[in-house]
Structure formats: C-alpha cells, structure tokens
C-alpha positions as a Markdown table, in Angstrom:
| # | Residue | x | y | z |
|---|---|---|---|---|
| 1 | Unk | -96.3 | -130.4 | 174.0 |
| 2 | Unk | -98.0 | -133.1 | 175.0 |
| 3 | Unk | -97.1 | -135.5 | 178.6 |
| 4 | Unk | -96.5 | -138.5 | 176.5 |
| 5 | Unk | -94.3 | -136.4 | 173.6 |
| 6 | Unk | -92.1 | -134.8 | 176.8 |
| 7 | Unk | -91.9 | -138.5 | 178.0 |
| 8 | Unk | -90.4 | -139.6 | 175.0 |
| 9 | Unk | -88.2 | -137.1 | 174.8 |
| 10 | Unk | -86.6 | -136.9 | 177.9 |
| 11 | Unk | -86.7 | -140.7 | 178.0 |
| 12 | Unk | -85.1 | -140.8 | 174.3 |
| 13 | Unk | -81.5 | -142.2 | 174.0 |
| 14 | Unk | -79.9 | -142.0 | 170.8 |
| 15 | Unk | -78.8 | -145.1 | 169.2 |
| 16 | Unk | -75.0 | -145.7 | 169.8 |
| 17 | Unk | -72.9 | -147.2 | 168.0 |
| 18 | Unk | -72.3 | -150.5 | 168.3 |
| 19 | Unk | -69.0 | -151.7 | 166.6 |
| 20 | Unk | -67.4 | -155.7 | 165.6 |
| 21 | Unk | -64.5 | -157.0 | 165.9 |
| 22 | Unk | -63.3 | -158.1 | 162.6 |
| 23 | Unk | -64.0 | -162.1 | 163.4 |
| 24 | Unk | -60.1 | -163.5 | 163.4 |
| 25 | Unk | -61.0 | -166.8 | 163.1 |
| 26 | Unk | -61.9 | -166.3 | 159.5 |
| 27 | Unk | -58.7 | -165.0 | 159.4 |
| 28 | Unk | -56.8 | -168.4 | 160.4 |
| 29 | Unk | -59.5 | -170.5 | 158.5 |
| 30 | Unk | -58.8 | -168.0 | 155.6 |
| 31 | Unk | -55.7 | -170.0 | 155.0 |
| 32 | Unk | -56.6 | -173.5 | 155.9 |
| 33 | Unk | -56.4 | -175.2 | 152.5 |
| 34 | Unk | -60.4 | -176.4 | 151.5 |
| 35 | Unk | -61.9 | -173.8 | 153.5 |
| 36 | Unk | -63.8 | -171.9 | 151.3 |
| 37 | Unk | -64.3 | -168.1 | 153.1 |
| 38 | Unk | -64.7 | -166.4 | 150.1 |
| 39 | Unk | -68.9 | -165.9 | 151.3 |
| 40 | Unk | -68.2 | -165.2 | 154.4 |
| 41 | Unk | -65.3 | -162.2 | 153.7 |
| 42 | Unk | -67.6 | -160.8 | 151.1 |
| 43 | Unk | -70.4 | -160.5 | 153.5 |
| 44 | Unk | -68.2 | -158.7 | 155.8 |
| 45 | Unk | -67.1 | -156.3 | 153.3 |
| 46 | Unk | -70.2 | -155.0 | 152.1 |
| 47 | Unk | -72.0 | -155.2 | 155.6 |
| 48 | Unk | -73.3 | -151.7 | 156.8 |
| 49 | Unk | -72.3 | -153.0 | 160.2 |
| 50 | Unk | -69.2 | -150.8 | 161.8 |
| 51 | Unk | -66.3 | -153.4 | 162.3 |
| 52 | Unk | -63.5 | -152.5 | 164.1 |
| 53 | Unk | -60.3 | -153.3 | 162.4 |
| 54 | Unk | -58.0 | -151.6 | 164.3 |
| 55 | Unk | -59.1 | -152.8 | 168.1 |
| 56 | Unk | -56.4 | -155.3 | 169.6 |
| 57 | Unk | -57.3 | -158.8 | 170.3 |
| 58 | Unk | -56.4 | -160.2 | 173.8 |
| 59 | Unk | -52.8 | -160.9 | 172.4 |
| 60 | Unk | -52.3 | -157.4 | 171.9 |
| 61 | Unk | -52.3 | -157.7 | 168.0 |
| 62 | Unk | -54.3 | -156.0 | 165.1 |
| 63 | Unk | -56.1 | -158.0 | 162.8 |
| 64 | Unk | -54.1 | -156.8 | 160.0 |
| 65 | Unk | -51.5 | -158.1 | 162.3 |
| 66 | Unk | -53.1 | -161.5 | 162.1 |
| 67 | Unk | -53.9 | -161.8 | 158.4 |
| 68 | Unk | -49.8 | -160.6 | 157.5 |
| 69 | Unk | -48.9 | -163.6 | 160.4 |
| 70 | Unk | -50.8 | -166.4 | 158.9 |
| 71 | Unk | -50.3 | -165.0 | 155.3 |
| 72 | Unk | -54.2 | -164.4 | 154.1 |
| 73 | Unk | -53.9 | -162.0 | 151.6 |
| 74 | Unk | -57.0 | -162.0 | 151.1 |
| 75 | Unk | -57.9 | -160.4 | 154.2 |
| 76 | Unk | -54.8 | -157.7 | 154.5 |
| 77 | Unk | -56.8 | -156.7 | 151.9 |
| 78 | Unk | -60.3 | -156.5 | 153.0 |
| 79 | Unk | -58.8 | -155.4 | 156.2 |
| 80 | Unk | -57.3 | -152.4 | 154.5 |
| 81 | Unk | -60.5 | -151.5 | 152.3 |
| 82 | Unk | -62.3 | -151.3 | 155.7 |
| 83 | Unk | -59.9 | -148.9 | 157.5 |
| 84 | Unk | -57.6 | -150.7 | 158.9 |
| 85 | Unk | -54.2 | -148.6 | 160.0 |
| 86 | Unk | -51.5 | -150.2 | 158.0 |
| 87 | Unk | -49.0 | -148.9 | 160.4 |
| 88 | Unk | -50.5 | -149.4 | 163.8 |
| 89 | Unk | -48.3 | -151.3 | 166.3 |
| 90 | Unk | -49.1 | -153.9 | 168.9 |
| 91 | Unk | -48.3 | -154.5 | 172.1 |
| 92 | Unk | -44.7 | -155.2 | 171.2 |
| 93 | Unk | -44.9 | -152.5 | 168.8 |
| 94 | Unk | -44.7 | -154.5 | 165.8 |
| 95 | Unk | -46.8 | -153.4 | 162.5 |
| 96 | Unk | -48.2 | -155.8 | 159.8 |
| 97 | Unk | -45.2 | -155.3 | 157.8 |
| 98 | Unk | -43.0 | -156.7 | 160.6 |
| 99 | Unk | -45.2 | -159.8 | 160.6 |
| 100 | Unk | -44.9 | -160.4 | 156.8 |
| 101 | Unk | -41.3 | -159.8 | 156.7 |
| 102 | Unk | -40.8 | -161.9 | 159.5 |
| 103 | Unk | -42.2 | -165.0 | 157.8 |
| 104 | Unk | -40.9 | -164.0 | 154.6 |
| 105 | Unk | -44.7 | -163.4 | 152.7 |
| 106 | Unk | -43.3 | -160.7 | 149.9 |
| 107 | Unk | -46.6 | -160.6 | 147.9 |
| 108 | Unk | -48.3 | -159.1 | 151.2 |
| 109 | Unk | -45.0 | -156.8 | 152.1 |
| 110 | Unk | -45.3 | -155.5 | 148.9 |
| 111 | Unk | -49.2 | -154.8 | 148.9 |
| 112 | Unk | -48.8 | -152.9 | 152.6 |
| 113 | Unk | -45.5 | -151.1 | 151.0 |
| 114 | Unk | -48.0 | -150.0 | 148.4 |
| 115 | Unk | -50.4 | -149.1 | 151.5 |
| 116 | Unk | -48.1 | -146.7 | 153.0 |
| 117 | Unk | -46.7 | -149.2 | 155.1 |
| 118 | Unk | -43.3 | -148.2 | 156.2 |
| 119 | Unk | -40.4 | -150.8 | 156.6 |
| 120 | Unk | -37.9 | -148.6 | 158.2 |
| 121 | Unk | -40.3 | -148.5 | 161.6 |
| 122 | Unk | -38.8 | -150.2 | 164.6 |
| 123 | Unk | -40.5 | -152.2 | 167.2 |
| 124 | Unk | -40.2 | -152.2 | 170.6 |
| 125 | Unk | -36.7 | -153.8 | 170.6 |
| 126 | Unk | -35.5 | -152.1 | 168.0 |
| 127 | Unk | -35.9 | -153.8 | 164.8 |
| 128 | Unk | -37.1 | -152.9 | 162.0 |
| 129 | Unk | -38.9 | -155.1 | 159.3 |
| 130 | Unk | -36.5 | -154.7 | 156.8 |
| 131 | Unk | -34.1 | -156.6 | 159.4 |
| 132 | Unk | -36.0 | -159.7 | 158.8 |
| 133 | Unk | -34.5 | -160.1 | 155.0 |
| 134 | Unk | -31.3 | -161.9 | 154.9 |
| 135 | Unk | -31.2 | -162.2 | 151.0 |
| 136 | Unk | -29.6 | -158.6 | 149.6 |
| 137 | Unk | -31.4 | -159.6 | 145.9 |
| 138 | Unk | -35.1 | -159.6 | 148.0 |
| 139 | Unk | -33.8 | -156.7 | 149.9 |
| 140 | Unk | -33.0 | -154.5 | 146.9 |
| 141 | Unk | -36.3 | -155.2 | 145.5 |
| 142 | Unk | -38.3 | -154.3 | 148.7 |
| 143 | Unk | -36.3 | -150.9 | 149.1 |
| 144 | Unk | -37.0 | -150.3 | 145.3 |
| 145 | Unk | -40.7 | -150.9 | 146.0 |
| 146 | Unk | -40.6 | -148.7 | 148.6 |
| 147 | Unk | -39.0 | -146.1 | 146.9 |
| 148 | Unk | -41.4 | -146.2 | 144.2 |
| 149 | Unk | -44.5 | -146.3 | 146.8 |
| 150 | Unk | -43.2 | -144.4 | 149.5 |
| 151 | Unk | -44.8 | -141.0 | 150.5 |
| 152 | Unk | -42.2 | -140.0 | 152.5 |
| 153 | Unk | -40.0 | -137.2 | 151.0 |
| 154 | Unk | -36.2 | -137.7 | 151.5 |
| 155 | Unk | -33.5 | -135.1 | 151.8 |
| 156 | Unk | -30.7 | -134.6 | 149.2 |
C-alpha cells in the first residue's frame, strides 16, 4: 500500500448520518387558512434526507403531537408515512390521539385509530383519550372504530 492510500485510510471517517427535524412550523402554517404548503410537504415526503419524526421539540412534544393539536391532517399523515410512532408519548405522556380527542378532531382520531393508535392509553395523570368525549353517540362510534381497527386481541 501506498503512504498516501494508508493516509486516507486511517484519516477516512465514514459519513454519519445526519438527521432533520420534521420543520413544525409547516405544521402550524399547515392550517393557517391561504397558506398553501401543499409544495413544501410534498418535498419533504419524497426527500432522501432522514427526518426525524419522532425527536421531541423543546416543549417535550412529537410532531405528530403537533399536527393532532393544531388539527393538520395533512401532516398526521405524512408524519405517519415517514415513521412516525403513532403511540409515542410526551413529556406529559400524552400521545397524538390524546391531542385529537382533546380538541375534539374525529376525522384525525379515527385515521391514528386506524394507525394502531390506542385510545385506552393513559397519560401521566391518568387519563386516557377516550376521557376527552363527553357525547356517548361519538363515543360509541370511536370504540366501534377501534374495535374494527384494533390489533389488540381481547379475552372472552
């Protein structure tokens, strides 16, 4: 071997990974009304760039979080279709589906419902999302949802 081939390979550092935070601003202009993101969120779903999904921001909350808070469906689901753990708590231990049940955003329970998200999980304090419905009619069509979508296995 040659001096400079052993000095490039001893001075050789693979290429590490660099990895994005999924921009959460886009997020909250997501659902300004006039904003068009449309270019923007397609961009980011077919970039080749790793984006981190899952990381919490410096409130302690997933972007999916974020997206099921402001009530962007539109980015629950690119979230999801990049990796994002549907049932990964926060800080307070909340999950996306707390968040949409929370401020009452059925279309996106439903979708995370159909995501494996689980509305029996409890938070920090204790609550789970399903605590958040007041009206029995919307409650007995969330539990049939995620009867029909749910891969857990009950016992008889």
């Amino acid at each position: 071997m040659s001096n400079v081939e052993t000095d490039l390979n001893e001075n050789y550092e693979p290429r590490k990974s660099i990895s994005t935070r999924f921009p959460e601003d886009l997020i909250i202009r997501e659902t300004v009304p006039g904003q068009d993101t449309s270019k923007e969120l397609e961009m980011i779903a077919q970039s080749e760039e790793k984006i981190d999904v899952n990381c919490l921001n410096e409130y302690g909350h997933t972007a999916l979080s974020t997206a099921a808070f402001v009530g962007s469906m539109k980015c629950c689901k690119i979230l999801v279709e990049l990796g994002a753990e549907v049932g990964k708590r926060d800080e307070d231990g909340w999950t996306a589906m707390h968040y949409a049940m929370a401020k009452g955003y059925l279309d996106i329970v439903k979708y995370l419902i159909m995501c494996g998200g689980d509305i029996y999980v409890k938070n920090n304090d204790g609550d789970s999302p399903l605590e958040f419905v007041e009206d029995d009619e919307i409650k007995d069509v969330l539990l049939a949802c995620y009867e029909k979508h749910s891969k857990r296995k009950t016992e008889v």
